[in-house]
C-alpha positions as CSV (number, residue, x, y, z in Angstrom):
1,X,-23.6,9.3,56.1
2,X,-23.1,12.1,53.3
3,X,-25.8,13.4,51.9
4,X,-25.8,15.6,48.4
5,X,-29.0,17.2,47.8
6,X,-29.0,18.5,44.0
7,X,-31.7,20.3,43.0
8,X,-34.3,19.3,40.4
9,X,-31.8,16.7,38.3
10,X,-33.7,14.1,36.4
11,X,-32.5,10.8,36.0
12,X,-31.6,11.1,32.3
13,X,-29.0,13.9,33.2
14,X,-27.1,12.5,35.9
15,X,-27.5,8.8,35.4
16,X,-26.8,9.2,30.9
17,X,-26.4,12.8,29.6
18,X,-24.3,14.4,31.7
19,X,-22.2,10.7,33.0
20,X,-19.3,12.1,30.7
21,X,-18.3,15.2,32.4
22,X,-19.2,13.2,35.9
23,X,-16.2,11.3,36.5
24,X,-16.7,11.2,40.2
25,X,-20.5,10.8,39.9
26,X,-19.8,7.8,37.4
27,X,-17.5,6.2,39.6
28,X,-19.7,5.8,42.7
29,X,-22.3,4.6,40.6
30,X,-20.5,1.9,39.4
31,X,-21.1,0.1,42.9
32,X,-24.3,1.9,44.3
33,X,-27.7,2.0,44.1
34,X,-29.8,4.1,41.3
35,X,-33.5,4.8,40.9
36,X,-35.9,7.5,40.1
37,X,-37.3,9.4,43.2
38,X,-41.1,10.4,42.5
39,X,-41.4,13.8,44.2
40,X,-44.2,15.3,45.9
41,X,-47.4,16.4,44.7
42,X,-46.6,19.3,43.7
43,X,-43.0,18.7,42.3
44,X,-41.3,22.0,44.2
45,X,-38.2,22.5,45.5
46,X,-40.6,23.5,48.5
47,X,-42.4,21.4,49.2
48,X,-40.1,18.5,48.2
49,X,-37.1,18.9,50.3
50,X,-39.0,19.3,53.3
51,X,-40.9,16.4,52.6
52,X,-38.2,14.6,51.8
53,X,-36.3,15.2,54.9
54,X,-39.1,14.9,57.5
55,X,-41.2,11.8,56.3
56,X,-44.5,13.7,55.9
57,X,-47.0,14.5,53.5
58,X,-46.9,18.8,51.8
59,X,-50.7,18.5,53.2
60,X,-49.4,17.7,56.9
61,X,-46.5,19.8,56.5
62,X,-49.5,22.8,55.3
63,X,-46.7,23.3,52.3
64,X,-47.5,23.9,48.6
65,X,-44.9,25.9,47.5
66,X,-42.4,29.1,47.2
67,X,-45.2,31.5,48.9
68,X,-48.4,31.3,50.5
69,X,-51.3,33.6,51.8
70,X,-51.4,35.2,55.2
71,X,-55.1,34.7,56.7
72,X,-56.7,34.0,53.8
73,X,-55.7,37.1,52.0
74,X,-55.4,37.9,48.0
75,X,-52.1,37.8,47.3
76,X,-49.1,35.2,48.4
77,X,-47.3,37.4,50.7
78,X,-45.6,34.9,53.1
79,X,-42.2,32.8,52.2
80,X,-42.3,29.9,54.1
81,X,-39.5,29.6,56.9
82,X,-38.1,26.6,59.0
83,X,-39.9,27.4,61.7
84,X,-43.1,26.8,60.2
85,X,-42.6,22.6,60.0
86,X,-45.2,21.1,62.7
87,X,-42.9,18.3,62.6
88,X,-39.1,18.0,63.4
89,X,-37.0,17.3,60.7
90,X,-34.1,14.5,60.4
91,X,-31.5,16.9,61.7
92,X,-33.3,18.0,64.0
93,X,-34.8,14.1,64.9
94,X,-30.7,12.4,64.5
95,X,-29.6,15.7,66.8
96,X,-32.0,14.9,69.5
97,X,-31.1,11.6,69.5
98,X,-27.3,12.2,70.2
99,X,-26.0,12.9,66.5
100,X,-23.5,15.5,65.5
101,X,-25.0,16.8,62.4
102,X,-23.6,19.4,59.8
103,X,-25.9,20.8,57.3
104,X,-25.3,23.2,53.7
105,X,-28.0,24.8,52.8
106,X,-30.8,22.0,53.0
107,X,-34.7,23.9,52.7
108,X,-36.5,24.7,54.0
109,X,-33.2,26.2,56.3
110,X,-33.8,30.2,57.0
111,X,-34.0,30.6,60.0
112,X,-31.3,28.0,60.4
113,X,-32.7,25.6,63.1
114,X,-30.8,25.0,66.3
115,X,-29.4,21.6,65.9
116,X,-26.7,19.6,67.4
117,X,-24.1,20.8,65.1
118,X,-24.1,23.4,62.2
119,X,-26.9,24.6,59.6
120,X,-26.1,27.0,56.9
121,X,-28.7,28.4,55.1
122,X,-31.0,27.6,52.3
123,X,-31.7,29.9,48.9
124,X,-35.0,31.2,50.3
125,X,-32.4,33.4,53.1
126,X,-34.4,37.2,52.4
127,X,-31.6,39.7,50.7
128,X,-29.3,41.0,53.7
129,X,-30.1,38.8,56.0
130,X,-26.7,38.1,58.1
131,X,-28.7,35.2,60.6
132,X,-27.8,32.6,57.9
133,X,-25.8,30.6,60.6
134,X,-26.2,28.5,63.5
135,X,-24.1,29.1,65.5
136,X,-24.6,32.6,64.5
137,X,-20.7,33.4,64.7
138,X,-20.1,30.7,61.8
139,X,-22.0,33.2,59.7
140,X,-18.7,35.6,60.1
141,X,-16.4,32.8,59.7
142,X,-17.5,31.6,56.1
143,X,-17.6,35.1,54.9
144,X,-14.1,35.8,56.8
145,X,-12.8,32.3,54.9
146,X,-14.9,32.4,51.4
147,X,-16.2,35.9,51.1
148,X,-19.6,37.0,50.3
149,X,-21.5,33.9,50.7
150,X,-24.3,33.6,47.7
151,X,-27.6,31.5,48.7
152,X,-29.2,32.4,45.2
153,X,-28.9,33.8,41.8
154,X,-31.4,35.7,39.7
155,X,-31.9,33.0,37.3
156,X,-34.8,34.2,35.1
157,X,-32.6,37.1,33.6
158,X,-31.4,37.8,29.6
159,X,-28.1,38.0,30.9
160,X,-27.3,34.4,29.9
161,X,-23.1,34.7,29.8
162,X,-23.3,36.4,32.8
163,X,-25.7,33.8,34.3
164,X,-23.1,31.3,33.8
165,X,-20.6,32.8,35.6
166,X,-22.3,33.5,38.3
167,X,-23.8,30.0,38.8
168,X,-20.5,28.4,38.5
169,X,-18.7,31.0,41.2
170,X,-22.1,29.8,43.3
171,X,-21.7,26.4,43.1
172,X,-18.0,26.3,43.5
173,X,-18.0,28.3,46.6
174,X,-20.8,26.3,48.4
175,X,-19.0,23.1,48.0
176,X,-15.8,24.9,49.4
177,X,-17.6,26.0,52.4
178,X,-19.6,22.3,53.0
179,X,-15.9,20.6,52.4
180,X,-14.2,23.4,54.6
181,X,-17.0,22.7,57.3
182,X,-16.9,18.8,56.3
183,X,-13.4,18.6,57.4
184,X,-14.4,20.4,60.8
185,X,-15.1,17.4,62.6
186,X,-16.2,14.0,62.6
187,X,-19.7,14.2,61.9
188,X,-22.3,11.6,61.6
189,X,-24.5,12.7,58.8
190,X,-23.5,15.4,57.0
191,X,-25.5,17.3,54.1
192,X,-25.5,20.1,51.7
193,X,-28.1,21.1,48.9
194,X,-27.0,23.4,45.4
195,X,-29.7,25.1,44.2
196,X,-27.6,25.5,41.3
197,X,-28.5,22.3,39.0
198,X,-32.2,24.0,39.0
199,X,-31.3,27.7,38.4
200,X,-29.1,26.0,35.0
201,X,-32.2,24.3,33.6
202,X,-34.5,27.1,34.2
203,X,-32.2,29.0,32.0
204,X,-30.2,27.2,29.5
205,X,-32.5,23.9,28.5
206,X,-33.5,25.1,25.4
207,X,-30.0,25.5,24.6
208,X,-28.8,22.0,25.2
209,X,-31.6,19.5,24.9
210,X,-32.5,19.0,21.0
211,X,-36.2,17.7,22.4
212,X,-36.7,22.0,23.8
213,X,-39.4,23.3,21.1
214,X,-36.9,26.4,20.7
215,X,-33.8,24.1,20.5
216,X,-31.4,25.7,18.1
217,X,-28.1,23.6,17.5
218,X,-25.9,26.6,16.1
219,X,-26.5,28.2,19.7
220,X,-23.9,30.2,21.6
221,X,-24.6,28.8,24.9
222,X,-24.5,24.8,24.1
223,X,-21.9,23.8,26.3
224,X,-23.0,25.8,29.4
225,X,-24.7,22.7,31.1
226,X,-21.7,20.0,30.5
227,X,-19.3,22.7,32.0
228,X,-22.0,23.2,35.3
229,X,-22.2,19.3,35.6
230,X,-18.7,19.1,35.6
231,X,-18.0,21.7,38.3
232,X,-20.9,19.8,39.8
233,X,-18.8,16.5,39.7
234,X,-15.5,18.1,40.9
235,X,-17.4,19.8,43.9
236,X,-18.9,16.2,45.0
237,X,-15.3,14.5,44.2
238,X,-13.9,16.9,46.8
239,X,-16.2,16.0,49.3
240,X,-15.8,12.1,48.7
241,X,-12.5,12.6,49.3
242,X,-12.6,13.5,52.4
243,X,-14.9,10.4,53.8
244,X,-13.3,7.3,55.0
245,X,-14.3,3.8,53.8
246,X,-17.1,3.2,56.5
247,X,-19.5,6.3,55.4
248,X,-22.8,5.9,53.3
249,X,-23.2,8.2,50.4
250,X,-26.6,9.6,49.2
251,X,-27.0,11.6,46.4
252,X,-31.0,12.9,46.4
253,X,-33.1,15.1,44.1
254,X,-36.0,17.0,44.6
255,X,-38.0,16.6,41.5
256,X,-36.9,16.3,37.5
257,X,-36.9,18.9,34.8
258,X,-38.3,18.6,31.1
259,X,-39.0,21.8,28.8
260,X,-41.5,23.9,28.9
261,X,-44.2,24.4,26.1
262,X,-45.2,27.9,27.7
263,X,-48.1,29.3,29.6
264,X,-51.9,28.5,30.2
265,X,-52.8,31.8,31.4
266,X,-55.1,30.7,34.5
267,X,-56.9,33.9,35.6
268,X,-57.3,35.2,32.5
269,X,-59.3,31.8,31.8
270,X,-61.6,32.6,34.7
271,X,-62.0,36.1,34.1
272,X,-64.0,34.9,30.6
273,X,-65.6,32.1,32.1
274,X,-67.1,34.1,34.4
275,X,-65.4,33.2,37.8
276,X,-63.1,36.0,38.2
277,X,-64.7,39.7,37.6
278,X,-62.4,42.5,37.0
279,X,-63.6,46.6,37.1
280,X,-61.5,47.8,34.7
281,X,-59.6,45.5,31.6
282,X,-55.6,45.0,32.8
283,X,-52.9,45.7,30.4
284,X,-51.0,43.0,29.2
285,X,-49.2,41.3,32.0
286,X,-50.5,42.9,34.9
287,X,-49.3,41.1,38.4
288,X,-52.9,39.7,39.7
289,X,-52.1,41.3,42.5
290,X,-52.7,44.8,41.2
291,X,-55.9,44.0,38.9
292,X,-58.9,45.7,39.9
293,X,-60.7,42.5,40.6
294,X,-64.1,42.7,42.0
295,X,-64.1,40.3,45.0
296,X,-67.5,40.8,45.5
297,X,-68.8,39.3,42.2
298,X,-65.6,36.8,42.3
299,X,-66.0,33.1,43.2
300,X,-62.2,32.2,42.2
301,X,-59.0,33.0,41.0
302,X,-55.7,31.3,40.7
303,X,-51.6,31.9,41.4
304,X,-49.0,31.5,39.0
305,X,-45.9,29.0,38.6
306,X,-45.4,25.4,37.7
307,X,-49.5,24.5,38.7
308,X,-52.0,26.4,39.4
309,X,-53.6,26.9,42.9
310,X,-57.2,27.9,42.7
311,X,-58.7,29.8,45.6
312,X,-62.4,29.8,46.1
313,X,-63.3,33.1,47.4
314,X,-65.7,31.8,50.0
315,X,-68.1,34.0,52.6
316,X,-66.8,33.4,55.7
317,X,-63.1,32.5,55.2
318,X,-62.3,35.2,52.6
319,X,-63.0,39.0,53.9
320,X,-64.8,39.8,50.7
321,X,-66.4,36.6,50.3
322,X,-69.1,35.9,47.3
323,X,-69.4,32.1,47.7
324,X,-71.6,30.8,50.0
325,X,-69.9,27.6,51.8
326,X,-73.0,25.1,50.6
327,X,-72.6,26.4,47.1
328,X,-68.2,25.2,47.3
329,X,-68.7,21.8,46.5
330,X,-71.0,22.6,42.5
331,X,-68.3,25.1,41.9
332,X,-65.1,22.9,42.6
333,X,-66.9,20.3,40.4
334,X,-68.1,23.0,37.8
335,X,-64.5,24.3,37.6
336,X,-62.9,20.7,37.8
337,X,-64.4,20.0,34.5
338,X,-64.6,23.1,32.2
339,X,-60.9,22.9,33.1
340,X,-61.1,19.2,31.3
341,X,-62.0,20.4,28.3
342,X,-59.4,22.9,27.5
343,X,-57.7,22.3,24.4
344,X,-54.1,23.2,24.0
345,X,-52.7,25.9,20.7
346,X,-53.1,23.3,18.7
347,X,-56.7,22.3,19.0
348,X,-55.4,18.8,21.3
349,X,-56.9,18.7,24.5
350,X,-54.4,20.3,27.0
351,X,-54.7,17.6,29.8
352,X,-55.6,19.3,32.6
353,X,-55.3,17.4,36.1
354,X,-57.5,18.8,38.6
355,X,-57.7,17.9,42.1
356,X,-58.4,18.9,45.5
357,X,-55.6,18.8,48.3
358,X,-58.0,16.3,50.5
359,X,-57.8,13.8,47.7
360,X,-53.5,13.5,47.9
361,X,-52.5,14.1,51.9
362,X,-53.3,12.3,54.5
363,X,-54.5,16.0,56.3
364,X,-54.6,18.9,55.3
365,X,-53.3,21.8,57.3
366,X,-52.6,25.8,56.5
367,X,-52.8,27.7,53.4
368,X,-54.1,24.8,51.4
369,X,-55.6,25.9,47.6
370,X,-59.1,24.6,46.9
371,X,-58.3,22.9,44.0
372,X,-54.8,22.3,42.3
373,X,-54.3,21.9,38.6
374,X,-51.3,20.8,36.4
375,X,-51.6,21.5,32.8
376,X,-50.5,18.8,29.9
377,X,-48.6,16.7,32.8
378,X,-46.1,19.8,33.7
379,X,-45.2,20.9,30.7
380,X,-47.1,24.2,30.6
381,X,-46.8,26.3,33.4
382,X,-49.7,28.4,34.9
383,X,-49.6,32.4,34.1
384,X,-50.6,34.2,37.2
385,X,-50.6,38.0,35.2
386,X,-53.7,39.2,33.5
387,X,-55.0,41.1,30.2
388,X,-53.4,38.4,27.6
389,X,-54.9,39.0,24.8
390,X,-54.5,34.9,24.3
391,X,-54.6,32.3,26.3
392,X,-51.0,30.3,26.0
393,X,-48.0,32.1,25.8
394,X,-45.0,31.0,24.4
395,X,-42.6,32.2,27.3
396,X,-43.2,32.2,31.0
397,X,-45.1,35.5,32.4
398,X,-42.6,36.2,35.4
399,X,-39.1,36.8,33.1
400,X,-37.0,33.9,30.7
401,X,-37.7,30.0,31.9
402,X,-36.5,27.2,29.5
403,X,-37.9,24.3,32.1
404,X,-40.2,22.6,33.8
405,X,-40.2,20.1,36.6
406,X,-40.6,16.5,36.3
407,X,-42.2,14.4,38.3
408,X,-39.0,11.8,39.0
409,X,-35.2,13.1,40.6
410,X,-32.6,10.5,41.8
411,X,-31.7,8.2,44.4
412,X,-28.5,7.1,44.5
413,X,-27.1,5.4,47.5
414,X,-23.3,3.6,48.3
415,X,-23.6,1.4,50.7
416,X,-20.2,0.0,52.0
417,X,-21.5,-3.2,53.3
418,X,-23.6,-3.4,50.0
419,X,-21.4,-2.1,47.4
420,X,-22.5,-3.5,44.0
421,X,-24.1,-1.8,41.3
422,X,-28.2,-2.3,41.4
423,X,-30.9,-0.6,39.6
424,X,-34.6,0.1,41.7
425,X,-37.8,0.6,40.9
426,X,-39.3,4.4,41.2
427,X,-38.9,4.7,45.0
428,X,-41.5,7.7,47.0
429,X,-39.9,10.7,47.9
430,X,-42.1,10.3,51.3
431,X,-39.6,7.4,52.2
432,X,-36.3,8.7,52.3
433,X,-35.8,9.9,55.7
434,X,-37.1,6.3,57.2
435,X,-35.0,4.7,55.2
436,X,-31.7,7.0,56.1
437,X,-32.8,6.7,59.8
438,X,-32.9,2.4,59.7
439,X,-29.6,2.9,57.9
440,X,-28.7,4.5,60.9
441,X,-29.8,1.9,63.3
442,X,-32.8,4.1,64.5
443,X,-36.7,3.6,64.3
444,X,-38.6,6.4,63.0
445,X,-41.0,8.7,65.1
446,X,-44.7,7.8,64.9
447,X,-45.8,10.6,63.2
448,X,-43.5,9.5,60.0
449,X,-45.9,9.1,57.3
450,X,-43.3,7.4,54.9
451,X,-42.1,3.8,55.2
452,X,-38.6,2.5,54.8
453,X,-37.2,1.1,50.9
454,X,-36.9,-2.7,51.7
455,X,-34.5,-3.0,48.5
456,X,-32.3,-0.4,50.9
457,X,-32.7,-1.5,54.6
458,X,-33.1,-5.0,54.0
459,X,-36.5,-6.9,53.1
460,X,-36.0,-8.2,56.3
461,X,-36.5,-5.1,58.6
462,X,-39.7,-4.2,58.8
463,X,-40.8,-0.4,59.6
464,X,-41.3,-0.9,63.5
465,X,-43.7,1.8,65.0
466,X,-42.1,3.9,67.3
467,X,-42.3,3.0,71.2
């Protein structure tokens, strides 16, 4: 099996928008099956990928996004790391099984895990970091072969020309390392992830999807996305090249992407409601992490990015704590609904979706937020910075951001011994490593959460439980 792991592609893109400049894509589509993925809860890269490659829920996982706190601290200082997965992951569950498995830069991947074959690191490898490999020495071989290897690019930067070059040199280098190593060996399940498709929405949406609220059609930078998709294409063309006629193709995404209305500036919400008490006002913008807050006449406050995480800060947990633990449950419903009736710039209501982690996993484990809120279904983002002098802001509060995720990505799979074109129902992001381990003629370890896609393995195979 190949797997192709694009990161944060909506259906509409690959499967209508972009199907011109995807030749290859277009092709394989023609006698596979398509459907929308519905990714986690919350739709991140991390947790997503990690979900989607281990069967579980973010809750068992103790994953709910890009950083976390360390023991119950006030700021999210941690960056979570392979090693931190209770569970094994499909690499690691297909290389204890006998497998020989290659793997490009699939998260969460730093420190690359010790598997029965070769891991490359993913685009949350820290700046410098030359254990990127495993086996280590295949670090020094891809940068002998390839040159400086690039996990990442600073996406959230004016420089939009530049930008472009240097997502395309990304791209077009990872897919010459994963068809370099590809064409290594036999293997029996290969992967590789570009971060790529993400980093181009985050920065050029507005300038390519008429539907942006800052959509200008005279724009310089118009083309910039058809040109990525179609490097894109050419990358996975060169790897299907290289299969032979018996190997299953999967082409995955984490989550979707849609544009961003702007900001709902979270903290500076609690601050005037009361909930968050600061000793001195904070200048425009000021990183939460550097307000004067007064924890001890603070019952919660909230981190930044595509949903908000609201921390309690709770006697007994927290080392300044103000909340008594009796008095958690009035304030989580308190909090749950004043955020209800928040209307958006316009006077609408904004939407807010407010829940509590218990409500979506099946457990909840680690760094979990007391309560997690989306605002107007995704399309505003939450503002973690302080001392706005209004509430919604236009632009995102951490540098230039065009998009937001969506809740759906893709699933396409060619099948050789079903190859026919065949459009699916919205199938769970929790159910994809199940179904690619049936597919494989292997049951999945109890502990999977997820359940194989009958329209995939067969209605006739049921999930068995594992002996």
């Amino acid at each position: 099996m190949l797997i192709i792991g694009l990161d944060g592609v909506p259906p509409e893109l690959l499967f209508d928008r972009m199907a011109d400049v995807m030749p290859n894509v277009r092709r394989l589509l023609r006698t596979s099956r398509r459907a929308p993925l519905r990714s986690t809860d919350p739709p991140l890269s991390v947790p997503a990928w990690p979900v989607m490659f281990t069967g579980v829920d973010p809750g068992t996982l103790g994953v709910y996004g890009f950083r976390h706190r360390s023991e119950n601290g006030y700021t999210l200082d941690h960056i979570p790391q392979s090693g931190d997965l209770p569970v094994p992951t499909l690499w690691e569950i297909l290389s204890q099984r006998g497998y020989r498995v290659g793997v490009v830069g699939m998260p969460l991947g730093y420190p690359p895990p010790a598997i029965n074959g070769a891991y490359v690191s993913d685009f949350l490898t820290p700046a410098g970091a030359t254990d990127t490999t495993f086996p280590a020495g295949l670090h020094a071989e891809i940068e002998r072969r390839f040159g400086r290897y690039v996990f990442d690019v600073s996406f959230r930067s004016g420089e939009r020309e530049v930008l472009a070059d240097e997502l395309l040199a990304m791209t077009d280098r990872r897919f010459a390392v994963a068809s370099w190593l590809l064409g290594q060996e036999p293997w029996d399940v290969f992967a590789v992830h570009e971060i790529g498709t993400d980093r181009l929405h985050h920065a050029y949406w507005k300038y390519f999807d008429p539907a942006h609220p800052e959509f200008d059609p005279e724009n310089p930078y118009a083309e910039v996305a058809r040109r990525y998709y179609a490097a894109v294409d050419t990358g996975i063309g060169r790897l299907l090249g290289q299969i032979d006629e018996r190997t299953r193709v999967l082409i995955v995404s984490d989550h979707g992407a849609m544009p961003m209305h702007g900001c709902f500036c979270i903290n500076d919400w609690l601050e005037r409601r009361g909930y968050l008490v600061v000793r001195q006002p904070p200048t425009p913008g000021t990183p939460f992490e550097k307000a004067d807050v007064d924890w001890s006449r603070t019952s919660a406050w909230g981190a930044g990015g595509y949903y908000a995480r609201i921390f309690f800060n709770i006697r007994g947990r927290e080392r300044s704590g103000a909340v008594a633990p009796e008095e958690v449950a009035a304030l989580r419903d308190q909090l749950a609904g004043e955020l209800g009736q928040v209307l958006d710039p316009a006077g609408r209501p904004l939407g807010a979706r407010v829940v509590a982690p218990s409500e979506l996993y099946e457990s909840v484990r680690g760094d979990a937020p007391d309560l997690m809120v989306y605002f107007g279904d995704l399309k505003w983002r939450s503002a973690g910075t302080m001392g706005h002098p209004d509430l919604f802001l236009a632009e995102n509060d951490t540098g230039p951001d065009d998009a937001v995720h969506g809740w759906d990505g893709v699933f396409v799979l060619y099948d050789p011994s079903h190859a026919r074109a065949e459009t699916l129902p919205t199938l769970a992001i929790r159910d994809v490593t199940p179904t690619i381990l049936h597919l494989l003629g292997e049951v999945p370890p109890a502990h999977v959460q997820g359940r194989s896609i009958p329209e995939v393995v067969g209605a006739s195979i049921p999930s068995p439980a594992a002996p």
